[in-house]
ROVEXZA-568349 format. One line per field, with one value per atom (N, C-alpha, C): residue number from 0; residue in one letter; atom name; x, y, z. Coordinates in steps of 0.2 Angstrom, whole numbers, plus 5000, padded with zeros to 4 digits. Example, Ala and Ser with C-alpha at 12.3 -4.5 7.8 and 13.67 -1.06 7.14 Angstrom:
nr = 0,0,0,1,1,1
rest = A,A,A,S,S,S
atom = N,CA,C,N,CA,C
east = 5066,5062,5066,5064,5068,5064
north = 4972,4978,4984,4989,4995,5000
up = 5039,5039,5039,5035,5036,5039
// end
This chain:
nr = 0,0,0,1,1,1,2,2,2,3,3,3,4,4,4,5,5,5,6,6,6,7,7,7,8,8,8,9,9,9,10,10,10,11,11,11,12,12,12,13,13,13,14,14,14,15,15,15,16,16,16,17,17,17,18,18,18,19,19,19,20,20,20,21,21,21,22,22,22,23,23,23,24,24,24,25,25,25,26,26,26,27,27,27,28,28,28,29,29,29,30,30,30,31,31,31,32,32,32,33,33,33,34,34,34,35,35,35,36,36,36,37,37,37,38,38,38,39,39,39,40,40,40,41,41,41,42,42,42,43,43,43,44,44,44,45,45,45,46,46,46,47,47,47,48,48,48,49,49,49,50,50,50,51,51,51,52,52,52,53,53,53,54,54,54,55,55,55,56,56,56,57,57,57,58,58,58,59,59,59,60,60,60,61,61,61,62,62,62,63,63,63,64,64,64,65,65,65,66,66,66,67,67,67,68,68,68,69,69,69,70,70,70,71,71,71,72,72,72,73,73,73
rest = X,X,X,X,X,X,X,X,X,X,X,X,X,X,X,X,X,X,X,X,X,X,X,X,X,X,X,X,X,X,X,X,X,X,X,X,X,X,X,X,X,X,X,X,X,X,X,X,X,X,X,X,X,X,X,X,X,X,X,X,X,X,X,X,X,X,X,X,X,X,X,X,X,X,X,X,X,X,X,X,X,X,X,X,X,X,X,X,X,X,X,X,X,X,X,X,X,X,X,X,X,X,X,X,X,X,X,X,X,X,X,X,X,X,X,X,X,X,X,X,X,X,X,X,X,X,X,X,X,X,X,X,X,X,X,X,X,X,X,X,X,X,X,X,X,X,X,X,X,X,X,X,X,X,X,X,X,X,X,X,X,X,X,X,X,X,X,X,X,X,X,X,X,X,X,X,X,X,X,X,X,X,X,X,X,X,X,X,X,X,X,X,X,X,X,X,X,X,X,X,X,X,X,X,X,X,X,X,X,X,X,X,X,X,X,X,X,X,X,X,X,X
atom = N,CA,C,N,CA,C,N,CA,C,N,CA,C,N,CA,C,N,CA,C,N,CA,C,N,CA,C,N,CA,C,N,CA,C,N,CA,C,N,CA,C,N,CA,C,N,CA,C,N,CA,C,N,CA,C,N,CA,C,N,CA,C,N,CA,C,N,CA,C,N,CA,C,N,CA,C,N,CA,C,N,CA,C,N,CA,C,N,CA,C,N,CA,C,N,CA,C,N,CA,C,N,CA,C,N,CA,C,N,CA,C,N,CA,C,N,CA,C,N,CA,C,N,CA,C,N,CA,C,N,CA,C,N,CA,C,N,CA,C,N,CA,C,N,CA,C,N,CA,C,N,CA,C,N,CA,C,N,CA,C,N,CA,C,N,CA,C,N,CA,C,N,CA,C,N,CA,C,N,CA,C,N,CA,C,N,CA,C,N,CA,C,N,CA,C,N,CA,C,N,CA,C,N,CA,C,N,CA,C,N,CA,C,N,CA,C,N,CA,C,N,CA,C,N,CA,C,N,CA,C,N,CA,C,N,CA,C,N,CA,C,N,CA,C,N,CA,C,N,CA,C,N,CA,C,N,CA,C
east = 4998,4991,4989,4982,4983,4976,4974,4967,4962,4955,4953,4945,4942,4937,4932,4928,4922,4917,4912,4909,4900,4896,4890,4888,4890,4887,4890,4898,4900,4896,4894,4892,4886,4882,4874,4876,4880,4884,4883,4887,4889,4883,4878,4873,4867,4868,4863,4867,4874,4876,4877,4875,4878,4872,4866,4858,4859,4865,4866,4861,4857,4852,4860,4859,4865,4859,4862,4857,4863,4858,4862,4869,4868,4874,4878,4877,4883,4886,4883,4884,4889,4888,4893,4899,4899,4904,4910,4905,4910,4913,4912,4914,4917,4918,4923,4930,4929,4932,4938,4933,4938,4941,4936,4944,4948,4947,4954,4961,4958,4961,4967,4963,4965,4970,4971,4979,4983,4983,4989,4990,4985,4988,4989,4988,4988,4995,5002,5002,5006,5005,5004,5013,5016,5020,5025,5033,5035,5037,5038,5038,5048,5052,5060,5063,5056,5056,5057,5062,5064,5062,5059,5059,5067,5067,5072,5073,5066,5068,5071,5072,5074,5081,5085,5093,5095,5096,5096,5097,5088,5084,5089,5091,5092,5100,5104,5111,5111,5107,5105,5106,5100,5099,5106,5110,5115,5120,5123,5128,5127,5119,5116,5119,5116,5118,5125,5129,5137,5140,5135,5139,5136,5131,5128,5132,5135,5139,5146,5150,5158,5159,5166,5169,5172,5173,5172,5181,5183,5192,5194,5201,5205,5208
north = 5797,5797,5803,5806,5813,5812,5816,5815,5820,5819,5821,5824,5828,5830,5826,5825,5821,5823,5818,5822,5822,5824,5823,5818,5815,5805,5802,5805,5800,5799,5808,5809,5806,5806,5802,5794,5793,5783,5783,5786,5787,5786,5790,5791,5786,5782,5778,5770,5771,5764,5764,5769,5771,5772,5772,5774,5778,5785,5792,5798,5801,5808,5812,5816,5823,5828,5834,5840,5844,5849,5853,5855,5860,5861,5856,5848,5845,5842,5844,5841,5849,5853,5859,5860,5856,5855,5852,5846,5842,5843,5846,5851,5857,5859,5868,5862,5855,5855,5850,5847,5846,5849,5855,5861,5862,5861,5864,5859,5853,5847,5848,5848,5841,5848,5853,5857,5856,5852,5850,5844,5840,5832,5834,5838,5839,5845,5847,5855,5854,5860,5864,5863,5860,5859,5868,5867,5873,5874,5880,5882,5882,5880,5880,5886,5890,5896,5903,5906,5913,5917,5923,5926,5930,5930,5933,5941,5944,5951,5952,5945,5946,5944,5950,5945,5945,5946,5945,5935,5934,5929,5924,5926,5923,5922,5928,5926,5921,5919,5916,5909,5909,5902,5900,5903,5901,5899,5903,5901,5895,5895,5887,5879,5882,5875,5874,5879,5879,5877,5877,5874,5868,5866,5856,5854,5857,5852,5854,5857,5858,5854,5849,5844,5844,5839,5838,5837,5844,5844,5837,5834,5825,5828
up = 5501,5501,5505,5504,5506,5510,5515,5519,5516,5515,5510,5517,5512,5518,5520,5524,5526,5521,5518,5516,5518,5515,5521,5518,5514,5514,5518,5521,5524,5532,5532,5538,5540,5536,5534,5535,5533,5535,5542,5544,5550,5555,5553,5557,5557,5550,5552,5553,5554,5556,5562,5566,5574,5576,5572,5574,5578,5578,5582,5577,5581,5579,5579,5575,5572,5570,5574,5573,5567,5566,5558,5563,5570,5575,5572,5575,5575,5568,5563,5556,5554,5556,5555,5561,5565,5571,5566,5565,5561,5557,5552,5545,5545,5552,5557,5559,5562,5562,5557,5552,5546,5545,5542,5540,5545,5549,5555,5554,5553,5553,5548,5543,5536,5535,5535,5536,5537,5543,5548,5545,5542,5539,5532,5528,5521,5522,5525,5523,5518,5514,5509,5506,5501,5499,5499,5499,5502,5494,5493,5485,5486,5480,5481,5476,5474,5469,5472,5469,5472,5466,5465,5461,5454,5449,5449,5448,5449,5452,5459,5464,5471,5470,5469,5468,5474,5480,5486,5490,5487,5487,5480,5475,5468,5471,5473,5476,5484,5486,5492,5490,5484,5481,5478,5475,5469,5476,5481,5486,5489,5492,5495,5489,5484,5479,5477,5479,5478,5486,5489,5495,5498,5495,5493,5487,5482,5479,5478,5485,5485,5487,5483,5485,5493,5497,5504,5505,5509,5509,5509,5506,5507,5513
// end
């Protein structure tokens, strides 16, 4: 499950379940600091794809997989 952004309904809940005044200031605090957040709880899946104009990168990848599936010395 992923963390998803606040949104100004939730913000609006918020404010009249707390019976807290929020000035527009603090309605955009809060929204500078979701996006700062939800990066660090959400990050960005890592790509396992090498291009094949990169043979460097493509010979990298082929040596790694032969050396997770070389049998282990008896």
């Amino acid at each position: 499950m992923a963390a998803n952004p606040i949104s100004y309904l939730e913000i609006e809940a918020y404010r009249r379940l707390t019976l807290t005044d929020l000035s527009a200031w603090d309605v955009r605090l809060i929204n500078r600091l979701d996006r700062a957040v939800l990066p660090i709880l959400n990050p960005a899946p890592t790509s396992n794809t090498v291009s094949a104009r990169d043979g460097k990168g493509v010979l990298s990848m082929i040596r790694g997989q032969a050396a997770r599936h070389k049998p282990a010395n008896p």
